[in-house]
ZAROBA-240140 format. One line per 3 residues: their letters; for each residue x, y, z of C-alpha. Coordinates in steps of 0.25 Angstrom, whole numbers, plus 5000, padded with zeros to 4 digits. Layout:
REM ZAROBA-240140
a = X Y Z  ...
REM end
This chain:
REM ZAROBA-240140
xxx = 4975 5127 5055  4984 5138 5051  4981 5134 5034
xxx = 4965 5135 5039  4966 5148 5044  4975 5152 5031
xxx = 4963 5148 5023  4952 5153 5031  4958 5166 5028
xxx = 4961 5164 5015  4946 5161 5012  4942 5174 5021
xxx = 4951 5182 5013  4945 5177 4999  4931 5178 5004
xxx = 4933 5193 5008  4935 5196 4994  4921 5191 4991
xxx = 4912 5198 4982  4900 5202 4988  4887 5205 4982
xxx = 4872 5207 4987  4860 5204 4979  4862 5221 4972
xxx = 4872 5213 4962  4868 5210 4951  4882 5206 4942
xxx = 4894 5207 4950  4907 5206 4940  4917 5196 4948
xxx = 4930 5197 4940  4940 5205 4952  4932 5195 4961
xxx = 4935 5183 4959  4950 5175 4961  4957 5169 4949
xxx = 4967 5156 4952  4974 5152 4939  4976 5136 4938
xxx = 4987 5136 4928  4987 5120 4928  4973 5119 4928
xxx = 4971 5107 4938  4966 5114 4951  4953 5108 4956
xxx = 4944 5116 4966  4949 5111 4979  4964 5115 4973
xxx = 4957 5127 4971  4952 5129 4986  4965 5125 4992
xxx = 4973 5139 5000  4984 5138 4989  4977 5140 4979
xxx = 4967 5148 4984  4979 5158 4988  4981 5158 4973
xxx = 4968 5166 4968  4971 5179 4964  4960 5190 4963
xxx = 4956 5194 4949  4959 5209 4944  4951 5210 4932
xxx = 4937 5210 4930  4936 5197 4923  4946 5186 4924
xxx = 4954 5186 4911  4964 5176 4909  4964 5175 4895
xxx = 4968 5160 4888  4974 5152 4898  4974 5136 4903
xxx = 4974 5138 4916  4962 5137 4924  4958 5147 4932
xxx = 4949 5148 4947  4941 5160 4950  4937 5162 4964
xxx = 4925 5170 4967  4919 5174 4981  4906 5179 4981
xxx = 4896 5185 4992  4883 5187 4992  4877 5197 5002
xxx = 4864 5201 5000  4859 5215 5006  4846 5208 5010
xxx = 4844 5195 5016  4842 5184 5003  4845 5171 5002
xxx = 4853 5165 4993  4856 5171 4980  4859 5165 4964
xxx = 4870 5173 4959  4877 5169 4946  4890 5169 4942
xxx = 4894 5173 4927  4907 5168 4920  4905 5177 4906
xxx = 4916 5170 4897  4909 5159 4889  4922 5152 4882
xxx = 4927 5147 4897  4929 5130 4894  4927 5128 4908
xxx = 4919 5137 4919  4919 5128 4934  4911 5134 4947
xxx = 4914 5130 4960  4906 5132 4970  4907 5130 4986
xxx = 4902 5117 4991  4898 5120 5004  4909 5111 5011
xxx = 4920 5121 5010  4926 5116 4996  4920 5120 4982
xxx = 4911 5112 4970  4912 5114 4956  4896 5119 4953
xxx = 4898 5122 4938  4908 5117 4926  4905 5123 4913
xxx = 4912 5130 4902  4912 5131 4889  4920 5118 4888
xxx = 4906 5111 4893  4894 5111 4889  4884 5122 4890
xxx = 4876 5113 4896  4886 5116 4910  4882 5128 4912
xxx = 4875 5131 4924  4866 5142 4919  4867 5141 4902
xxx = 4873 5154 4898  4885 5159 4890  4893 5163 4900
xxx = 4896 5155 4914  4884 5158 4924  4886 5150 4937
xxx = 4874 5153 4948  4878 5155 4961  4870 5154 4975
xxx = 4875 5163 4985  4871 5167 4999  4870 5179 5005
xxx = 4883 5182 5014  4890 5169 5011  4902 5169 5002
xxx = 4904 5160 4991  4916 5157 4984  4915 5152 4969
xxx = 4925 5146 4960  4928 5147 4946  4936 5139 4938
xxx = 4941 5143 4923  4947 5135 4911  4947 5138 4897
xxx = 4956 5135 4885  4953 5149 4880  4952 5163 4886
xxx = 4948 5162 4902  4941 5175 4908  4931 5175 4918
xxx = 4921 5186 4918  4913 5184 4931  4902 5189 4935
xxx = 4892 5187 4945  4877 5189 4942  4863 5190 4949
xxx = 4854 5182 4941  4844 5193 4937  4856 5203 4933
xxx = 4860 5193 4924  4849 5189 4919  4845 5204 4917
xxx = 4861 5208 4910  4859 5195 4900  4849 5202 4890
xxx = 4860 5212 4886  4873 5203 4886  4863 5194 4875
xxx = 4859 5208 4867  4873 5210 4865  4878 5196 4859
xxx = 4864 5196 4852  4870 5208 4845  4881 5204 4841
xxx = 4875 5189 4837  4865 5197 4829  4873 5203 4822
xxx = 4882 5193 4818  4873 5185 4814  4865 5195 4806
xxx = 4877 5198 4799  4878 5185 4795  4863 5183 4790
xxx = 4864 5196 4782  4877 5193 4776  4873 5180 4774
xxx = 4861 5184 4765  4870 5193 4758  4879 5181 4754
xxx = 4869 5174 4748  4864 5187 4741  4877 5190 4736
xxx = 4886 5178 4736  4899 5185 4741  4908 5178 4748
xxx = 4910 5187 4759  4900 5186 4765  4900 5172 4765
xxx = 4912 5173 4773  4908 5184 4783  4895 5176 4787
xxx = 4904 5164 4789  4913 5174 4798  4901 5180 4805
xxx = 4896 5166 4808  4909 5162 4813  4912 5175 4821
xxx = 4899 5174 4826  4898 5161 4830  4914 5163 4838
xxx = 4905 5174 4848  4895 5162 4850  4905 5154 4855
xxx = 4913 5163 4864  4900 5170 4868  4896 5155 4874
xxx = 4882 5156 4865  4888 5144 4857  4891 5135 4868
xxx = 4877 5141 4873  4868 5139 4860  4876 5131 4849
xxx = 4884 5120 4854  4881 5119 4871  4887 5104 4871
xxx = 4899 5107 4862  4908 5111 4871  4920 5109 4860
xxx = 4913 5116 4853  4911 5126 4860  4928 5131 4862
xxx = 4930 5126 4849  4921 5136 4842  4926 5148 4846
xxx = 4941 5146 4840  4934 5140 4827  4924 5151 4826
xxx = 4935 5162 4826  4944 5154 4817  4930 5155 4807
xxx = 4929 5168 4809  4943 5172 4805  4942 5162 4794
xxx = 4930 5166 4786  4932 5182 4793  4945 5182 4784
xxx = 4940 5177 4772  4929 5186 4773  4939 5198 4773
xxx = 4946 5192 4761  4932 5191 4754  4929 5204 4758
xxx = 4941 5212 4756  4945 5204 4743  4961 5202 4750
xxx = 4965 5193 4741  4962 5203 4730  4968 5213 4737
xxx = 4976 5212 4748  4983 5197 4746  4992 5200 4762
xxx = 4977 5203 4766  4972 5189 4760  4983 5182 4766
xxx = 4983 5186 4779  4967 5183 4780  4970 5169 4773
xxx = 4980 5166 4784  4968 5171 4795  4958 5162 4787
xxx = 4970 5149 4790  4972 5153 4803  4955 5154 4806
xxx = 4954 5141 4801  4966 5137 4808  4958 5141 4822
xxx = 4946 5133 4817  4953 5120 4816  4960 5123 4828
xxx = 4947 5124 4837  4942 5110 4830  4957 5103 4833
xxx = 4964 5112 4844  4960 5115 4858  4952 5126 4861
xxx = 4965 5134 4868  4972 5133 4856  4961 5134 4845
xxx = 4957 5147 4853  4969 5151 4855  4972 5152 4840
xxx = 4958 5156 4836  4961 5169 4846  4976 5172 4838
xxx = 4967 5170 4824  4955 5180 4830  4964 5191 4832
xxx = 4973 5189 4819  4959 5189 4812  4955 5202 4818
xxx = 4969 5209 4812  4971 5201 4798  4956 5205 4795
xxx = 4957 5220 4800  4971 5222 4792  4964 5215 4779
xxx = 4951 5226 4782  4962 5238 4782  4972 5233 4769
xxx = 4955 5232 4762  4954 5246 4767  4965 5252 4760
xxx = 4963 5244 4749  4951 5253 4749  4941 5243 4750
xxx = 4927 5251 4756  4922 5240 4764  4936 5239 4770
xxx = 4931 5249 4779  4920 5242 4786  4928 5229 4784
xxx = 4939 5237 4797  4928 5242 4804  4923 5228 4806
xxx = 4934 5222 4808  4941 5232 4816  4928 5230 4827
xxx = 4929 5214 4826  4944 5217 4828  4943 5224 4841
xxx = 4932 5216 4846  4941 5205 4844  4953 5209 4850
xxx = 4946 5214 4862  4939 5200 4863  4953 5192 4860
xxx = 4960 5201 4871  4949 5198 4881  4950 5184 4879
xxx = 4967 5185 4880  4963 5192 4893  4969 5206 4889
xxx = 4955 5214 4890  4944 5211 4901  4931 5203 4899
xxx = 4920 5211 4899  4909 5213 4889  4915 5222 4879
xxx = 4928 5212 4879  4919 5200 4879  4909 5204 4868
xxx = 4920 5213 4858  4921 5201 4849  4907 5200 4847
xxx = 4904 5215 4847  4915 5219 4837  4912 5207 4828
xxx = 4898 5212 4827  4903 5223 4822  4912 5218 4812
xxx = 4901 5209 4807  4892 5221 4805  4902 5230 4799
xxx = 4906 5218 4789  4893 5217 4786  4893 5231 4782
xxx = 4907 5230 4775  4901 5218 4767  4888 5226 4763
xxx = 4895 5238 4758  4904 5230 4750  4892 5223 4742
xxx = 4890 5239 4739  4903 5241 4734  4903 5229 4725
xxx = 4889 5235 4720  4895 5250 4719  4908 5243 4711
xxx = 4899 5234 4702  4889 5246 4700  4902 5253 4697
xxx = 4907 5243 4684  4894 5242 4682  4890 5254 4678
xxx = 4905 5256 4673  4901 5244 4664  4889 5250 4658
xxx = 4897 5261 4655  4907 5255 4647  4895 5246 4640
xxx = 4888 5259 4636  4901 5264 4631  4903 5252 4623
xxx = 4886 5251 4618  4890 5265 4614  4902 5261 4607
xxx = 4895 5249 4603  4883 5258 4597  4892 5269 4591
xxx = 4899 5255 4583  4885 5251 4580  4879 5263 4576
xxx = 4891 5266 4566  4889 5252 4561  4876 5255 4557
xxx = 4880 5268 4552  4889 5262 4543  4879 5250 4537
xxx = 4868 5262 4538  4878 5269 4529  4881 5257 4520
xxx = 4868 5253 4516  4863 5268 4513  4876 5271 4504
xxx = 4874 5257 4497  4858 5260 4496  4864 5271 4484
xxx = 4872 5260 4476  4861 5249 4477  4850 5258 4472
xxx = 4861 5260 4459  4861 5246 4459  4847 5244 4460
xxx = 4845 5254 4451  4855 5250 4440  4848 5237 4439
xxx = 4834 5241 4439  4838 5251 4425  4846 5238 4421
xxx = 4833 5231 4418  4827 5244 4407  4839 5237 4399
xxx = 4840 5226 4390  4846 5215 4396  4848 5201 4391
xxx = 4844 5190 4401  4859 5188 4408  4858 5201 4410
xxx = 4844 5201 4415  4848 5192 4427  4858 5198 4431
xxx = 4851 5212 4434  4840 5205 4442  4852 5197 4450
xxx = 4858 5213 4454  4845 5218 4457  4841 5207 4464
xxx = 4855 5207 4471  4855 5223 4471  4840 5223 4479
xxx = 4845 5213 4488  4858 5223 4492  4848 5234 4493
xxx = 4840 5225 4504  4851 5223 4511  4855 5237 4511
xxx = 4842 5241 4517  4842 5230 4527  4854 5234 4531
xxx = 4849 5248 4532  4837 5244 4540  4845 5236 4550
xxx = 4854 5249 4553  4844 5259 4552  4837 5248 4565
xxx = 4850 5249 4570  4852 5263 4571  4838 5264 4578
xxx = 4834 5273 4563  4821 5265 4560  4807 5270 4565
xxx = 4795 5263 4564  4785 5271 4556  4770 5275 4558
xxx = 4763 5274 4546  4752 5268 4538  4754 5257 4530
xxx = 4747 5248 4522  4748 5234 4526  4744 5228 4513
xxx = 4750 5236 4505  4764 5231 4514  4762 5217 4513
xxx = 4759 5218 4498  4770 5224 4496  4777 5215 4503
xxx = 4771 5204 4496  4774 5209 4481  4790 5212 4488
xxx = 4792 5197 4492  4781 5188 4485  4790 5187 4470
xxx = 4802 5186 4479  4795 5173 4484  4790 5170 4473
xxx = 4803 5168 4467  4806 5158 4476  4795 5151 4473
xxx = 4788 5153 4487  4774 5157 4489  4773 5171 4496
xxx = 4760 5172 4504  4753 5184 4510  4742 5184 4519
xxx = 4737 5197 4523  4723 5198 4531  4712 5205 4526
xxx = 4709 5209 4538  4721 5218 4542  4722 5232 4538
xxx = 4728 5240 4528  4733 5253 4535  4741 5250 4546
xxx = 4750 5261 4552  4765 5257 4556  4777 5254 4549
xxx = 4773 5247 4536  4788 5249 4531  4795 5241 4541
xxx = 4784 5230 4544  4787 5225 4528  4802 5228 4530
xxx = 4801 5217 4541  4790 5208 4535  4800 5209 4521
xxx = 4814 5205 4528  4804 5192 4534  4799 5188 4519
xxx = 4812 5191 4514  4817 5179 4523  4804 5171 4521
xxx = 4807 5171 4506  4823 5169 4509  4821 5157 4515
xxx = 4811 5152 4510  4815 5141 4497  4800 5136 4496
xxx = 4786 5137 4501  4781 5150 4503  4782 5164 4513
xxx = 4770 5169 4521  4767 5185 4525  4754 5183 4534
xxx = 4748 5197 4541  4741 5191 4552  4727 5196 4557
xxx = 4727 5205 4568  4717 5213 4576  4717 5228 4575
xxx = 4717 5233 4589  4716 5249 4595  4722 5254 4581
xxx = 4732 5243 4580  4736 5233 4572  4746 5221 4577
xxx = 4750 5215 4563  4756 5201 4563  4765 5198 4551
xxx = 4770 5184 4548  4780 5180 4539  4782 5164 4535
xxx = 4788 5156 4525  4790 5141 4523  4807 5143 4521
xxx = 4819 5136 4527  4816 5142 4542  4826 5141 4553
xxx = 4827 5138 4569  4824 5149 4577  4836 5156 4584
xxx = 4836 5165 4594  4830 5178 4590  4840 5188 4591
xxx = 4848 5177 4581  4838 5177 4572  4836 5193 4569
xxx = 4848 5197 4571  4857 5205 4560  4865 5199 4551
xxx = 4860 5185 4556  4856 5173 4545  4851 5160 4554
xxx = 4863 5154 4543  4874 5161 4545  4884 5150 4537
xxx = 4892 5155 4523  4883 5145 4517  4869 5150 4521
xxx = 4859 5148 4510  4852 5163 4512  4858 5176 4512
xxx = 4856 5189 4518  4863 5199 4529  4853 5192 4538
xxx = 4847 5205 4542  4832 5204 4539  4826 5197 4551
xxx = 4835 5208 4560  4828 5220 4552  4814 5214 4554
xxx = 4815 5210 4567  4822 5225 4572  4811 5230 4560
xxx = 4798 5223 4568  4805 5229 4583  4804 5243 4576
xxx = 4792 5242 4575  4786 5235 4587  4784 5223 4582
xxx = 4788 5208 4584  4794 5197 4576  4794 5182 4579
xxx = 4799 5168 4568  4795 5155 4569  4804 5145 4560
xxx = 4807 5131 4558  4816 5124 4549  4810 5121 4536
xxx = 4797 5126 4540  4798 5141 4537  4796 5153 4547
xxx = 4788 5162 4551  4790 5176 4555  4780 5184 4562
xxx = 4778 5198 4564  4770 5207 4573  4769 5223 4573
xxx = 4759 5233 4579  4753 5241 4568  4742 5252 4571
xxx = 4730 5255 4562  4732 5271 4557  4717 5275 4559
xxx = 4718 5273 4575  4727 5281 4582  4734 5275 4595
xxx = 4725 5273 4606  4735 5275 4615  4746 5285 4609
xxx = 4756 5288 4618  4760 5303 4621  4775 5301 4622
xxx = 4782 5316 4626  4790 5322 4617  4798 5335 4613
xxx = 4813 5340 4618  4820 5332 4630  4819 5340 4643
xxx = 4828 5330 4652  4841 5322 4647  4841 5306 4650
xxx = 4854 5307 4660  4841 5312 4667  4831 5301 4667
xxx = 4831 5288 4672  4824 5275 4664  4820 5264 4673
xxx = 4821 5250 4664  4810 5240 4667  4814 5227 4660
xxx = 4816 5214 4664  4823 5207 4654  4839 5212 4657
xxx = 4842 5213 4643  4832 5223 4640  4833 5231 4652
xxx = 4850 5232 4648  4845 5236 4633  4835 5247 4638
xxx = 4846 5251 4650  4855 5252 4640  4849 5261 4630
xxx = 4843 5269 4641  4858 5273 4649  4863 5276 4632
xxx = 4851 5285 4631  4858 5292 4645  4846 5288 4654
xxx = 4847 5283 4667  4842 5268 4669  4835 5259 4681
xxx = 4831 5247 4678  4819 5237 4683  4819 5222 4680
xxx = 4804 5221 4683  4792 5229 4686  4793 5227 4700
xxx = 4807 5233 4702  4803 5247 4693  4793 5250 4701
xxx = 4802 5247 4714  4812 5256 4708  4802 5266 4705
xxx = 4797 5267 4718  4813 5270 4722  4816 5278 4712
xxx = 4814 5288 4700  4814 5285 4686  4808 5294 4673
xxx = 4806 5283 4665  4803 5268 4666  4805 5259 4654
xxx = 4797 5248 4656  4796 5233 4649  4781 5229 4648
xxx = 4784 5214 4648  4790 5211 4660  4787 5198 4670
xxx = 4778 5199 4685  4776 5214 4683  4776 5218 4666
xxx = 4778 5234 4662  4761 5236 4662  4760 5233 4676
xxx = 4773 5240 4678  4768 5253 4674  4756 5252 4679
xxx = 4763 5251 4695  4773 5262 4691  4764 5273 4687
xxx = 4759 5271 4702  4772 5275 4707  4772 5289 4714
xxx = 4779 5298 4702  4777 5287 4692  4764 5292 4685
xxx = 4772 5298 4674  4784 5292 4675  4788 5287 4658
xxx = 4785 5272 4658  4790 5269 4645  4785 5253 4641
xxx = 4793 5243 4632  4788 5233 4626  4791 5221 4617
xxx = 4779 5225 4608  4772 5236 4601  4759 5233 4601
xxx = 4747 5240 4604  4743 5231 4615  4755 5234 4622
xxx = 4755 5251 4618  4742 5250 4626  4746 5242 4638
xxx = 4758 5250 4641  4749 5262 4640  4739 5257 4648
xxx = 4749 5254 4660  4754 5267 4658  4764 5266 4651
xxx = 4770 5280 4645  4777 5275 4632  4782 5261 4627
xxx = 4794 5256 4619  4795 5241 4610  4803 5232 4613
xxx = 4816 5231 4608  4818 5244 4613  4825 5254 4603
xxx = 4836 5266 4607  4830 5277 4598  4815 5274 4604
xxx = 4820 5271 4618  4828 5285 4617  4815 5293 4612
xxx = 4805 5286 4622  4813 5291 4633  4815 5305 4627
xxx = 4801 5307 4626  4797 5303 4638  4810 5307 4649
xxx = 4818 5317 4641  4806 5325 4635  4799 5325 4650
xxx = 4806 5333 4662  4808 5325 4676  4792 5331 4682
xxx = 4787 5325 4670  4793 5311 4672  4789 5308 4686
x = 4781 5316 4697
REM end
């Protein structure tokens, strides 16, 4: 009787500590309400619970949530609760919320309406999601209370890792109504993880660097750790994994430390500079993979346990690697500590909340989450403005780089330009002794001479008429060089040339025995304006060849027949012969100087091999083409075309290029290049930055007139054959352009034709330059049209 009593009171005195609430409340923290009894040995069942001595041992709770940090024991929480109503109602669903996911093992006991208790709920993260009462993250329990009785509830709590027990008791529509916020939040912080890892991941692929590879490995990792210890990854990812679901979180932060440290090496470049640095996140990398195997092998307390240690370690070894990167001088150092100061204190706020040192509540809950969504942001930054440091650095040896190359093209053209100085030189001073020569043996044959003699003075003319070709050739080829040749306007017979060229070559041919043929149409005219002069220099070096190598048959000069059109006369030229022929090379092998096809001691034809080089750079000054066709033992052809005008018309279509004294310096105008082929657009670039202009470039039409649109230019050199959008059209968009009416669009094309004088000038076109384009004409086309115009006159 006298133990009955003492219990009797025992229970009033609990129940007078209830916590009372009417249907006003609509969330009622619980933490200094509810008793904590600690089961150090883990064994005690509910009716052990209920017995007086160890309900004696419940002590009152003094913080606002239960903290206990990472403990084995088992803990009881009794909780009394009232329900009185200001106004009659019946009986009333409250729910009851425990808000720490990561609990392995969440049991309710509820009165059993005989006196003893029942256990209404088990779940936990232990078990699957499918246990839970209500399907949330956190722990909802629904309660049904009536209005003026007390009800007792019990709680009981174990866990491998940290235990806390945030309680909290809710009215249905205030939880309902809070919800929308408390998913805002995470949805941010998710959000932007995840699209940090979606932009980065698109830069990785863009730029191939292997930073970013490893941050979006640590962002997925990092984020993937708040999904677990949040409870969505038990919730949404793997519900009926419940090993899973503890062994995750100890994995996940021994990735993040793993992949997070070899992003700092890759980003901060340690080993390079900092080899204690290197080390030290080497050894984080061993012990982040240390904690993964851990969670797959050990159990979920240890595993934890360590992970935690390695978490913190993480935090520091990344933060000291940022500062050494700092005073290094590293500029992206600077974001790099301010990310990874705000993941640090996050962290360490977290970590101390779950070691039960700081209280639960959503600030200390979410700092992990909230800091690292910082970091990941200001990473993100730190990573973007590092790709613009490595553009600043390479645009730095880039133009460094060009700098030293035109230094050396300088050195390179002040060498050149002495070289042919010195052979210009030569072959005037030997021009002096050769005409001696010449001469000598041309008054040598007024004398008597005996046969012997005879053939021996036309072996030195002969020999001596040869050195003086040479001589000229010679002087030709530095005279191209030196940019010293112009093409001439002037009118010229052509039969007059080609019979002159006949009577030149036809008893050279002759003496070999060949047949030299010439067919000349009727039909073409006689006075053609151009440059009669060079047109039989070139046609002569090809004939000189022809009969070279040539031992029998015969060599062909054909004029083919061509239509007069709009006072112009493109004349067609071919030269053939029935000689040795050869295999095609390349080109560029073919004309080039000092070049024979049989370069051997034993070769059977002489000659500098300097003739083919002269024509070729001969027919380009003068806007025309040449092209071969050749087989072994069938001969070859040669064939050349060049626009020729008829003298009578004038042009239909004369363009009024500006001229007079230069108003502007070139350091003051900037060339836009439009060109698609690289080689050219470097060639044009190049001359343009030596003639001291400023240079953009386009690679298409599409990309000038982007670029025009952005920015200002006073003169667009622009290639007429380019592909989707050629330099006609191009022109024809640009001079729609606000400001681009006037602007100098100066065309260059492979071909001098009329054909192409009038399309450029039908497309609006102000000027145009042949193709291959020369220094000296590029220099005076530009000072014409920019240096002899002042800025108003260039573009509105």
């Amino acid at each position: 009787m006298r133990y009955g009593l003492f219990f009797f009171l025992l229970v009033l005195a609990n129940l007078a500590g209830a916590v009372e609430f009417d249907e006003h409340t609509r969330q009622l923290p619980l933490g200094r309400q509810i008793d904590v009894f600690e089961d150090v040995r883990g064994a005690a069942t509910i009716e052990e619970i209920l017995s007086p001595a160890l309900q004696a041992s419940f002590r009152r709770s003094e913080r606002d949530v239960l903290n206990a940090g990472y403990s084995r024991s088992v803990f009881w929480l009794r909780l009394d609760l009232t329900y009185r109503p200001q106004q009659a109602q019946g009986q009333q669903s409250w729910l009851l919320e425990l808000a720490y996911p990561p609990l392995d093992h969440v049991d309710l006991y509820l009165p059993d309406g005989q006196g003893g208790f029942r256990l209404a709920q088990s779940t936990g993260d232990a078990l699957p999601f499918a246990s839970r009462q209500i399907r949330q993250n956190n722990y909802l329990f629904d309660l049904a209370l009536q209005p003026g009785q007390p009800q007792r509830v019990y709680l009981r709590l174990q866990s491998q890792g940290s235990i806390q027990a945030p309680l909290s008791l809710w009215s249905p529509t205030a939880y309902l109504e809070t919800q929308p916020g408390r998913i805002y939040v995470l949805g941010i912080i998710y959000g932007v993880l995840l699209v940090m890892l979606i932009y980065n991941l698109f830069i990785y692929v863009s730029v191939r660097d292997t930073s970013y590879l490893y941050y979006i490995l640590y962002i997925a990792s990092f984020g993937l750790y708040q999904v677990s210890v949040n409870g969505a990854g038990i919730e949404y990812f793997w519900p009926s994994n419940p090993w899973w679901a503890n062994a995750a979180t100890p994995f996940l932060i021994g990735s993040a430390a793993l992949f997070g440290s070899q992003f700092a090496r890759s980003f901060l470049h340690t080993a390079e500079h900092s080899p204690w640095v290197d080390r030290s996140l080497l050894g984080m990398m061993a012990l982040g993979a240390l904690a993964m195997l851990l969670a797959l092998t050990a159990s979920y307390d240890l595993s934890l346990r360590w992970a935690t240690s390695v978490a913190l370690l993480f935090t520091v070894v990344i933060s000291l690697a940022g500062i050494s990167a700092w005073r290094r001088g590293m500029r992206v150092a600077r974001y790099f500590i301010i990310a990874w100061s705000a993941f640090l204190l996050g962290g360490i706020i977290n970590t101390l909340m779950v070691l039960g040192y700081l209280p639960n509540m959503f600030l200390t809950m979410y700092a992990s989450q909230i800091g690292s969504a910082i970091e990941v942001g200001l990473l993100s930054l730190a990573l973007a403005d590092r790709i613009n440091a490595m553009k600043e650095e390479r645009a730095r040896i880039l133009q460094e780089s060009g700098r030293k190359l035109e230094a050396l093209n300088e050195e390179l053209a002040h060498s050149n330009q002495l070289k042919d100085e010195f052979l210009a030189t030569v072959t005037h001073e030997l021009r002096t002794p050769m005409n001696g020569v010449i001469g000598s043996l041309e008054l040598l044959q007024t004398l008597p001479l005996d046969a012997e003699q005879e053939q021996y003075q036309r072996t030195a003319s002969s020999s001596a008429r040869d050195m003086m070709r040479m001589v000229n050739d010679i002087l030709t080829l530095t005279e191209l060089q030196a940019g010293k040749l112009y093409p001439r306007r002037e009118i010229f017979s052509l039969r007059a040339l080609f019979d002159g060229l006949r009577g030149q070559f036809a008893p050279r041919a002759e003496a070999k025995g060949l047949v030299f043929e010439l067919e000349l149409d009727d039909g073409l005219p006689d006075l053609l304006e151009g440059d009669g002069a060079k047109l039989g220099q070139c046609l002569g070096y090809l004939l000189d060849n022809a009969i070279k190598f040539t031992p029998s048959g015969h060599v062909t000069l054909r004029v083919l027949p061509a239509d007069a059109r709009h006072g112009h006369l493109p004349l067609s030229v071919e030269v053939s012969d029935s000689g040795i022929g050869f295999d095609a090379p390349a080109e560029a092998q073919l004309y080039q100087r000092f070049h024979q096809l049989d370069g051997s001691m034993t070769r059977e034809y002489g000659g500098l091999g300097i003739g083919l080089a002269i024509c070729r750079q001969l027919v380009g000054l003068l806007d025309g083409t040449l092209t071969h066709e050749s087989r072994p033992g069938r001969g070859s052809r040669f064939q050349l075309r060049l626009p020729l005008a008829l003298p009578p018309q004038a042009s239909p279509a004369d363009l009024q290029r500006p001229r007079g004294a230069a108003v502007r310096r070139p350091e003051e105008c900037t060339v836009l290049v439009v060109e698609d082929n690289a080689i050219n657009q470097l060639v044009t670039r190049g001359m343009l930055l030596k003639l001291g202009y400023r240079v953009r470039y386009a690679d298409d039409g599409a990309e000038a007139l982007e670029l025009l649109r952005r920015e200002s230019v006073d003169a667009v050199l622009l290639d007429c054959q380019m592909p989707v959008m050629d330099g006609f059209a191009t022109c024809r968009a640009l001079r729609l352009l606000p400001g681009c009416a006037e602007l100098p669009v100066l065309a260059i094309t492979a071909h001098s034709h009329s054909g192409d004088r009038e399309r450029c000038l039908a497309a609006g076109m102000s000027d145009y330059l042949a193709k291959p384009v020369k220094f000296e004409a590029l220099r005076t086309l530009l000072h014409d049209w920019l240096l002899c115009r002042a800025p108003g006159q260039i573009r509105a």
